[in-house]
C-alpha positions, -999 to 999 in steps of 0.1 A, spaced: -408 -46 229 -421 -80 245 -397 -105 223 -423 -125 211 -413 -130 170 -434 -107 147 -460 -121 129 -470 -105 96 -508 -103 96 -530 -102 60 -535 -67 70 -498 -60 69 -495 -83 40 -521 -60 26 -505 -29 32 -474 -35 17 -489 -49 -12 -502 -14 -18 -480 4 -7 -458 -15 -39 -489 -10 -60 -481 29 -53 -449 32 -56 -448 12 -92 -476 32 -108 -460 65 -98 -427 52 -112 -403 53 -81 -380 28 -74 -379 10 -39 -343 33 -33 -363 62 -48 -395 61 -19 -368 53 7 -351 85 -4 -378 110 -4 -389 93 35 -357 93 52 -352 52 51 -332 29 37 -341 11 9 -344 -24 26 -367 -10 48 -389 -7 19 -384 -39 9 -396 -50 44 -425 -29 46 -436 -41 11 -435 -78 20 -447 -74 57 -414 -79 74 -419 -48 92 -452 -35 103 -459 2 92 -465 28 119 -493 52 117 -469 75 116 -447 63 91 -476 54 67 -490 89 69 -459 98 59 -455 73 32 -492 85 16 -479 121 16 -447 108 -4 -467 82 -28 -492 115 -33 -522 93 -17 -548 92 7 -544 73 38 -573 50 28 -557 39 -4 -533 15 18 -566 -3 32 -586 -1 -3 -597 -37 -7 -600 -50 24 -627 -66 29 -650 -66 59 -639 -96 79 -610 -118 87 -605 -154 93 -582 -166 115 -560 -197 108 -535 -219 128 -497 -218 116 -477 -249 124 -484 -248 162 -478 -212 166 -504 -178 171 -527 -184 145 -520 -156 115 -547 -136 101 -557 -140 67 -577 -117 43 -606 -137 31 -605 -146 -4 -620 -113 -24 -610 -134 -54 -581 -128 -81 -602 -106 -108 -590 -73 -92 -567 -54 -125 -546 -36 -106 -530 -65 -90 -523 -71 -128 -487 -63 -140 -497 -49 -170 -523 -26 -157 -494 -12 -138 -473 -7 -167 -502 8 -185 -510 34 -164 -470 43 -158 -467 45 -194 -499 68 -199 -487 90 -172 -450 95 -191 -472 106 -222 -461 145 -225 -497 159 -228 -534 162 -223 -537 155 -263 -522 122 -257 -535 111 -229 -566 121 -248 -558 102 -283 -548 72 -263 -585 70 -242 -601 72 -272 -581 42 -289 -592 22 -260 -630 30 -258 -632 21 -295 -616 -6 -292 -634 -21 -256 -665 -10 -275 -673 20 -255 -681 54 -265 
């Protein structure tokens, strides 16, 4: 290790934004994921707010846990970064703007989905779609 501080980039930032996103819509709790991967539960918490930097490694292992593809960590990205100066030190990387519109950076589209997965059946899950295309309008 070199001893220079870490520096959370965007793509970290990213990452364990996600990774949250994941672990909320399949229902586990932060002591739950660190469970099932061997960890703590604080280093969880630092992986989901970038205080730690995933492995490759580690997030193969954590997509295999949260029942995901690889990919779905870096879904969103977009193709560039911009680089900006932080109070005199490295500059830190920064995801450009993709704007705020995205739902499932929404709370409630992650309770939605939680809850529609809880339903006990197809029929449900069913009855429930339907009630939300007529009521969006769609058919």
């Amino acid at each position: 290790m070199s001893g220079k501080p870490f520096i959370p980039t965007a793509i970290d930032e990213h990452i364990g934004q996600r990774m949250q996103l994941r672990r909320v819509m399949m229902g586990l709790s932060q002591k739950d994921l660190a469970k099932i991967c061997g960890v703590t539960f604080q280093q969880i918490q630092k992986y989901e707010c970038a205080g730690n930097r995933i492995s490759a490694s580690r997030l193969f292992e954590l997509s295999a846990a949260l029942e995901t593809p690889v990919s779905f960590f870096f879904a969103g990205l977009p193709g560039y970064i911009e680089r900006e100066p932080r109070n005199g030190h490295l500059p830190k990387s920064r995801v450009a703007d993709g704007g705020t519109d995205d739902p499932l950076a929404k709370n409630e589209s992650l309770q939605l989905v939680h809850l529609y997965w809880k339903l006990p059946n197809d029929s449900q899950r069913e009855t429930i779609m339907k009630l939300l295309r007529a009521l969006s309008g769609q058919k």
